[in-house]
Backbone as XML, in Angstrom:
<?xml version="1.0"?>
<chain id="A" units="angstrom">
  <residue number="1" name="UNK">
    <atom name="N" x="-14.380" y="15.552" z="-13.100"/>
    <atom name="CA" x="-14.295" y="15.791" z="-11.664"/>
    <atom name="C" x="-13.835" y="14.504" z="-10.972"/>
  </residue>
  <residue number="2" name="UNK">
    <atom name="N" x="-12.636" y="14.343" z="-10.222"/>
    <atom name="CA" x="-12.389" y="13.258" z="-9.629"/>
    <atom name="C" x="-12.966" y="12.960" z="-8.102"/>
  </residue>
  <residue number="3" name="UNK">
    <atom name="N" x="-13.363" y="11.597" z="-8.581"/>
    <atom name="CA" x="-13.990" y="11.116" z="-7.072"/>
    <atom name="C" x="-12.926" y="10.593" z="-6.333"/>
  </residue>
  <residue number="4" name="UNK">
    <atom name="N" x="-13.672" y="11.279" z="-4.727"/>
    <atom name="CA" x="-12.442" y="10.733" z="-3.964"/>
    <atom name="C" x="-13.173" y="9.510" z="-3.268"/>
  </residue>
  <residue number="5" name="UNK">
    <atom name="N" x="-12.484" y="8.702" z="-3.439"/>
    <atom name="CA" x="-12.320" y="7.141" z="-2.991"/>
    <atom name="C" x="-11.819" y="6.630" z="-1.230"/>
  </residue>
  <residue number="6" name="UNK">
    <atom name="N" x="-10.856" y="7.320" z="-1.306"/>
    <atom name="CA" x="-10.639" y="7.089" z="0.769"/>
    <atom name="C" x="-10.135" y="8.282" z="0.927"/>
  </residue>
  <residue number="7" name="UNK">
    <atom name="N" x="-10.078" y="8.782" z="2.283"/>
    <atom name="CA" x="-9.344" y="9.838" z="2.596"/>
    <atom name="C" x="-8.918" y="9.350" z="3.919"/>
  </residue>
  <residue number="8" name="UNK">
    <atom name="N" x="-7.764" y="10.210" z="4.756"/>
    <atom name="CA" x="-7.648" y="10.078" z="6.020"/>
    <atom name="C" x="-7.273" y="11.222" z="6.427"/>
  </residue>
  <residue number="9" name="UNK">
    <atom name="N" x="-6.535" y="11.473" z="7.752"/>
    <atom name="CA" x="-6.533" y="13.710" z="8.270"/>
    <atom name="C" x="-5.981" y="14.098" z="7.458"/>
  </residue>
  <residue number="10" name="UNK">
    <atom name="N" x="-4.870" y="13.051" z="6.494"/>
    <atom name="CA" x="-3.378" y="14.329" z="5.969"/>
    <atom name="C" x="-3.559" y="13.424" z="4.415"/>
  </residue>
  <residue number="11" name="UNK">
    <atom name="N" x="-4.617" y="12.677" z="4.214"/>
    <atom name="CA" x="-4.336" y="12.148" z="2.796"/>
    <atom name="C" x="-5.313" y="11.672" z="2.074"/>
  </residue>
  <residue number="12" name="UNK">
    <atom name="N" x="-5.656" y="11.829" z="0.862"/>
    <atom name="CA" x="-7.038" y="11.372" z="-0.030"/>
    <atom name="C" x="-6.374" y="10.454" z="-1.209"/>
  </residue>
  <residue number="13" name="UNK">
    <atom name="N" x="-7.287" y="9.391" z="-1.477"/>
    <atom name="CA" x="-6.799" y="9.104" z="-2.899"/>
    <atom name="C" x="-8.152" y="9.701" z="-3.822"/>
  </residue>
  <residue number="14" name="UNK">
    <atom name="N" x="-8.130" y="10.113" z="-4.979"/>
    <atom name="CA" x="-9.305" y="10.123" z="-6.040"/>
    <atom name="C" x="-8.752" y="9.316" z="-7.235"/>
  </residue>
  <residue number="15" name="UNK">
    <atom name="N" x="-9.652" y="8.844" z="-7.524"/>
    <atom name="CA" x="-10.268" y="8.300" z="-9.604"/>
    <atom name="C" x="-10.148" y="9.097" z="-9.858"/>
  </residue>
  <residue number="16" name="UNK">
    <atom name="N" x="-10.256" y="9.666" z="-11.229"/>
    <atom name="CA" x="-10.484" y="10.181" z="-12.308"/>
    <atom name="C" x="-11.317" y="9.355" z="-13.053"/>
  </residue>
  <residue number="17" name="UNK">
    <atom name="N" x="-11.725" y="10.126" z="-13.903"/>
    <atom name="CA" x="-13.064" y="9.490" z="-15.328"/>
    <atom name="C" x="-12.868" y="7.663" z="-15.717"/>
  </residue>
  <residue number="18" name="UNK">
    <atom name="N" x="-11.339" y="7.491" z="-15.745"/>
    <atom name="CA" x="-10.642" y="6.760" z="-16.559"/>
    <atom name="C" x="-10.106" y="5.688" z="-15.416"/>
  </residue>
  <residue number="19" name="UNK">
    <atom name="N" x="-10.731" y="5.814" z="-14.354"/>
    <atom name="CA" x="-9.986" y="4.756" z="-12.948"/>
    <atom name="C" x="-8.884" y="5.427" z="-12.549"/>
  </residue>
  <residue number="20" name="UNK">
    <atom name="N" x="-8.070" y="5.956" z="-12.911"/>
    <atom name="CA" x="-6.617" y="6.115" z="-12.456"/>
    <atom name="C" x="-6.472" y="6.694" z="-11.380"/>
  </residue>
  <residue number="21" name="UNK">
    <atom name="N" x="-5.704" y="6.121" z="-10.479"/>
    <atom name="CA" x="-5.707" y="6.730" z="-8.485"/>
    <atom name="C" x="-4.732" y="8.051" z="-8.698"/>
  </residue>
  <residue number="22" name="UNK">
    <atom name="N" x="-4.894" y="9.042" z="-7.846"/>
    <atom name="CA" x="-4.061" y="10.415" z="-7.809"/>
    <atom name="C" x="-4.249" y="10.067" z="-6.834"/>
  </residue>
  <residue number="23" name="UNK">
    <atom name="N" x="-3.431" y="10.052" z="-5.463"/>
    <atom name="CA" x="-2.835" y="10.494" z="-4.483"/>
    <atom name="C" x="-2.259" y="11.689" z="-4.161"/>
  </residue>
  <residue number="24" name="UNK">
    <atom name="N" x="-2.930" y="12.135" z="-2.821"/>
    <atom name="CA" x="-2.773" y="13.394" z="-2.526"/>
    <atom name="C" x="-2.331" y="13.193" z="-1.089"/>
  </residue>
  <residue number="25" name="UNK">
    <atom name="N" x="-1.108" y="13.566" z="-0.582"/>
    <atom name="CA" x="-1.160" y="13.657" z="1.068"/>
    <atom name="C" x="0.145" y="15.054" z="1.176"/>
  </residue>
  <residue number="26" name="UNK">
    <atom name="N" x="-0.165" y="15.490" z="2.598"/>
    <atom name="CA" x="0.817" y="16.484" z="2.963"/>
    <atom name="C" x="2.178" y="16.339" z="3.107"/>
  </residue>
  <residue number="27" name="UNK">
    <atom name="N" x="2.810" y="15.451" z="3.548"/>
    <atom name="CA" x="4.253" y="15.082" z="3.094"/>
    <atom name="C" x="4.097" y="13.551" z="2.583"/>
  </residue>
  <residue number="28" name="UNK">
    <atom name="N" x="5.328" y="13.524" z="2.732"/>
    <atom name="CA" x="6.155" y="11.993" z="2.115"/>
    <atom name="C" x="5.505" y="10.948" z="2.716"/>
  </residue>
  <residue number="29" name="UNK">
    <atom name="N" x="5.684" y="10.862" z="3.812"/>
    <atom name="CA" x="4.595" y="9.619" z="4.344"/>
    <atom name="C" x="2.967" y="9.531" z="4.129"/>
  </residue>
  <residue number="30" name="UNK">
    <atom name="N" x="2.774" y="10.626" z="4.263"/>
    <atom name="CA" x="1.662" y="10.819" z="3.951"/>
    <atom name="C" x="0.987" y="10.171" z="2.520"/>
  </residue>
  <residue number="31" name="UNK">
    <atom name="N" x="1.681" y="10.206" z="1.495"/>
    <atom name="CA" x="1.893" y="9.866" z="0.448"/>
    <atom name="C" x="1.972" y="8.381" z="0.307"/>
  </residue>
  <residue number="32" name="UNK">
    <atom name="N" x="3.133" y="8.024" z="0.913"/>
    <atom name="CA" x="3.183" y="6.787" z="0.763"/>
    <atom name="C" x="2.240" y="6.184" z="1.404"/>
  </residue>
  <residue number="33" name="UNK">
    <atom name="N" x="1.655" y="6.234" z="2.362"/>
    <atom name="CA" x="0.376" y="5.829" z="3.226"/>
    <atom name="C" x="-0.542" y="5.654" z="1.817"/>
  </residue>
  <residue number="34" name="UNK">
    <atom name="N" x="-1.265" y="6.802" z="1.055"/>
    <atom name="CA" x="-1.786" y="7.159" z="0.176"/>
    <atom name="C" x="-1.579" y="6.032" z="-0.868"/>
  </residue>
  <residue number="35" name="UNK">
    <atom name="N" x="-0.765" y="5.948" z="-1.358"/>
    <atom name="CA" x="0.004" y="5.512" z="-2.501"/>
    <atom name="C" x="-0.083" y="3.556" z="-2.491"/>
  </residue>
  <residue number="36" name="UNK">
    <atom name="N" x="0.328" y="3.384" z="-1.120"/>
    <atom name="CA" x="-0.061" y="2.044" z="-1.092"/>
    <atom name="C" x="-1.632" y="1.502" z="-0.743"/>
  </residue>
  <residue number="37" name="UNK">
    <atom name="N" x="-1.840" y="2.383" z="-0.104"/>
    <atom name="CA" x="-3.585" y="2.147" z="-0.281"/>
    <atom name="C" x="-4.387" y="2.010" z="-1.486"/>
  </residue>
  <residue number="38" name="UNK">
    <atom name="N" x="-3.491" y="2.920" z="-2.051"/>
    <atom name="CA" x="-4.030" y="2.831" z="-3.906"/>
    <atom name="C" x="-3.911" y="1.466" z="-4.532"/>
  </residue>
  <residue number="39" name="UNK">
    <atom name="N" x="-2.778" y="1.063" z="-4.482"/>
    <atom name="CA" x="-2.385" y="-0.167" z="-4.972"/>
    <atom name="C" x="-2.958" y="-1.108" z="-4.274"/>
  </residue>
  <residue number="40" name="UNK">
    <atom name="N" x="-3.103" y="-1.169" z="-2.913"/>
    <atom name="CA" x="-3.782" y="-2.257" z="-2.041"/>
    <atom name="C" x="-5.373" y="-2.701" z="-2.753"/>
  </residue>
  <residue number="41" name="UNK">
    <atom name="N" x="-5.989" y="-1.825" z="-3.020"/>
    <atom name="CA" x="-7.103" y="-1.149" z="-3.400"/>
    <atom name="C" x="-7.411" y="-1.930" z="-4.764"/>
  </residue>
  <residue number="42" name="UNK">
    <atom name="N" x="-6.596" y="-1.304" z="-5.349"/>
    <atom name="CA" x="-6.952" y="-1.939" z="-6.849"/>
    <atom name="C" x="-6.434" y="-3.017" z="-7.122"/>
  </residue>
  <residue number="43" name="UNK">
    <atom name="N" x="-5.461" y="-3.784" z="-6.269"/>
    <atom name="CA" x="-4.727" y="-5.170" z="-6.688"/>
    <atom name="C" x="-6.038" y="-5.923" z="-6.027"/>
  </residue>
  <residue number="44" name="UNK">
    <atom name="N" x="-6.374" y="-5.945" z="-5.215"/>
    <atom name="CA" x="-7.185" y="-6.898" z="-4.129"/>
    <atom name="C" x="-7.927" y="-8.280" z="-4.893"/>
  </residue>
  <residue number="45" name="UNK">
    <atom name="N" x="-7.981" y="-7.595" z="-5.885"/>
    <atom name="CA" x="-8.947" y="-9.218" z="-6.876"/>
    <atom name="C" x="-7.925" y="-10.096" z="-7.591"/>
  </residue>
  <residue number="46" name="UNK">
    <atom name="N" x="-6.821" y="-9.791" z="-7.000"/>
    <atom name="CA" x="-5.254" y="-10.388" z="-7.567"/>
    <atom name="C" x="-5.580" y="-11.474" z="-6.760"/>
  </residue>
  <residue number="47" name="UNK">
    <atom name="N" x="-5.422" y="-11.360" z="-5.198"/>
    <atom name="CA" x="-4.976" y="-11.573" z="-3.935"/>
    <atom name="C" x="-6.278" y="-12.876" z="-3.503"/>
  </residue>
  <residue number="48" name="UNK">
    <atom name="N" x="-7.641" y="-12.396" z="-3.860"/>
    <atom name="CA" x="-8.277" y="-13.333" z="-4.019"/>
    <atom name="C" x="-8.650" y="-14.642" z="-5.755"/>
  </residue>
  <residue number="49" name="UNK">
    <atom name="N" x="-7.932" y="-14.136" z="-6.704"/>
    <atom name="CA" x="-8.211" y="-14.740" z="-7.916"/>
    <atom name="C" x="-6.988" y="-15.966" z="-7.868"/>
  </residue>
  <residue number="50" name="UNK">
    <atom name="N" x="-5.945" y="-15.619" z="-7.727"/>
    <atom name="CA" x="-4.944" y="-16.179" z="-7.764"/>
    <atom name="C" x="-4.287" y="-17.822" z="-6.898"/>
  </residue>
  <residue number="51" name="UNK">
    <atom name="N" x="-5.350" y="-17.716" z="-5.730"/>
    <atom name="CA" x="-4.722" y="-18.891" z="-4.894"/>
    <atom name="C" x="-6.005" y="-19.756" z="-5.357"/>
  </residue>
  <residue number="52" name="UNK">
    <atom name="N" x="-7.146" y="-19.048" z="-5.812"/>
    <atom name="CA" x="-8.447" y="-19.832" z="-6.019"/>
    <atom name="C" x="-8.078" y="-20.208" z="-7.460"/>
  </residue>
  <residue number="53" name="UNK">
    <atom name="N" x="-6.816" y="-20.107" z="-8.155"/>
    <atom name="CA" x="-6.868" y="-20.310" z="-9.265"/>
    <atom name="C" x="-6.047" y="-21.646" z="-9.240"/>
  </residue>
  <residue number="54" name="UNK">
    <atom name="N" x="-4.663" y="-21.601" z="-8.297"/>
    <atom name="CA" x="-4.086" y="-22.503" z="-7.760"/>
    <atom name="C" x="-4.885" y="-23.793" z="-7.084"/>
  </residue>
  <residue number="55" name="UNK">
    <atom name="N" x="-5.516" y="-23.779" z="-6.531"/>
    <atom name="CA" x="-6.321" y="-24.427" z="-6.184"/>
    <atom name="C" x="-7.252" y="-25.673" z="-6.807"/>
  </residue>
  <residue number="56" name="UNK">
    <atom name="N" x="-7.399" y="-24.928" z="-8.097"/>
    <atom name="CA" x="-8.700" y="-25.584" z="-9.176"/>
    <atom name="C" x="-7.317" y="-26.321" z="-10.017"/>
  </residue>
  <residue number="57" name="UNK">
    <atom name="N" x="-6.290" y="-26.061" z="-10.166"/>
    <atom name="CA" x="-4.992" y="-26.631" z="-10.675"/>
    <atom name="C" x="-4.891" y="-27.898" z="-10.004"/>
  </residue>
  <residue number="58" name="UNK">
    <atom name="N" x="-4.640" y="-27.627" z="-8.315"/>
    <atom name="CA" x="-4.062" y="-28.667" z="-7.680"/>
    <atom name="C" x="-5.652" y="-29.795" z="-7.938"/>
  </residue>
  <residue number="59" name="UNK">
    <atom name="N" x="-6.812" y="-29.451" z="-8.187"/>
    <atom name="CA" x="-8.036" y="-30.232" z="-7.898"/>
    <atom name="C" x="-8.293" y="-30.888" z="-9.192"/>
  </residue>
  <residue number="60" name="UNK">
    <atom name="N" x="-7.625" y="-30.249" z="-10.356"/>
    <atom name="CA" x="-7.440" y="-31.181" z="-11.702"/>
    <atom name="C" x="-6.726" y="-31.717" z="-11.886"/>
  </residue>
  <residue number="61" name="UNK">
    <atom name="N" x="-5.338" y="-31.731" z="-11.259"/>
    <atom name="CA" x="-4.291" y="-33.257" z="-11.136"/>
    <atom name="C" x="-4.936" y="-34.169" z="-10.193"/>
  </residue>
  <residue number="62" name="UNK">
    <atom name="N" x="-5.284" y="-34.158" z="-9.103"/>
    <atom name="CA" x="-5.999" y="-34.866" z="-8.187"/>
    <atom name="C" x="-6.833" y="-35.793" z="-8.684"/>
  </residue>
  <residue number="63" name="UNK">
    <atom name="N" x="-7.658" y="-34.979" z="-9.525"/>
    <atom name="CA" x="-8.774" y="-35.863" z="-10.234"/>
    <atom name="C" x="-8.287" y="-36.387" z="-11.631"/>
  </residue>
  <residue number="64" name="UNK">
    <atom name="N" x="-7.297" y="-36.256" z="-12.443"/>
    <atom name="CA" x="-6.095" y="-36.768" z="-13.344"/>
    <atom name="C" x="-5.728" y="-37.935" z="-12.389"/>
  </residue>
  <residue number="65" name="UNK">
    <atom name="N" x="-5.663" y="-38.035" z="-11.417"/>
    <atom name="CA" x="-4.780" y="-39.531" z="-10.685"/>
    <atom name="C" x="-2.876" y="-39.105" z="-10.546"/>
  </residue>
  <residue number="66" name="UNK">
    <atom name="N" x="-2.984" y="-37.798" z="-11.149"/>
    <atom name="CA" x="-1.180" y="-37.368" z="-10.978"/>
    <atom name="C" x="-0.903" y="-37.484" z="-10.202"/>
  </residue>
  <residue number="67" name="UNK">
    <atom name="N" x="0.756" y="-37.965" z="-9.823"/>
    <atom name="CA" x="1.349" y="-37.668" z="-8.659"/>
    <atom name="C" x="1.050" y="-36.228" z="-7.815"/>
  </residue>
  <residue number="68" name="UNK">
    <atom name="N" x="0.573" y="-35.690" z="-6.898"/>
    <atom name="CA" x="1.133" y="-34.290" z="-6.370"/>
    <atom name="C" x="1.619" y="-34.512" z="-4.522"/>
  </residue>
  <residue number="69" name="UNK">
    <atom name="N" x="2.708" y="-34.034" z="-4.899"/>
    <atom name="CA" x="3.374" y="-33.483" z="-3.649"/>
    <atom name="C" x="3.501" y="-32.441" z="-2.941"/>
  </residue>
</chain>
């Protein structure tokens, strides 16, 4: 049975068992509304992992004595 995860008037996303987003909306936009919410959704620990990862980079040359510019 898939859980639904967000909905809005004209569009739902659900999981399935296995994570995977199905998007459901009444037309095309609708969809795409849908569709990027999905992705928004499940990327999000990208968006925070990634600059905090950059970060701990720039803070180990720093403390190396490297040049950084």
């Amino acid at each position: 049975m898939p859980e639904v995860v967000a909905s809005g008037a004209r569009w739902r996303v659900e999981h399935d068992e296995h994570g995977i987003a199905r998007c459901v909306g009444r037309g095309l936009d609708d969809l795409a509304y849908a569709q990027g919410w999905a992705c928004a959704h499940d990327r999000a620990w990208q968006v925070e992992r990634f600059p905090l990862h950059d970060l701990a980079r720039v803070a180990h040359r720093q403390r190396e004595g490297d040049a950084f510019i």
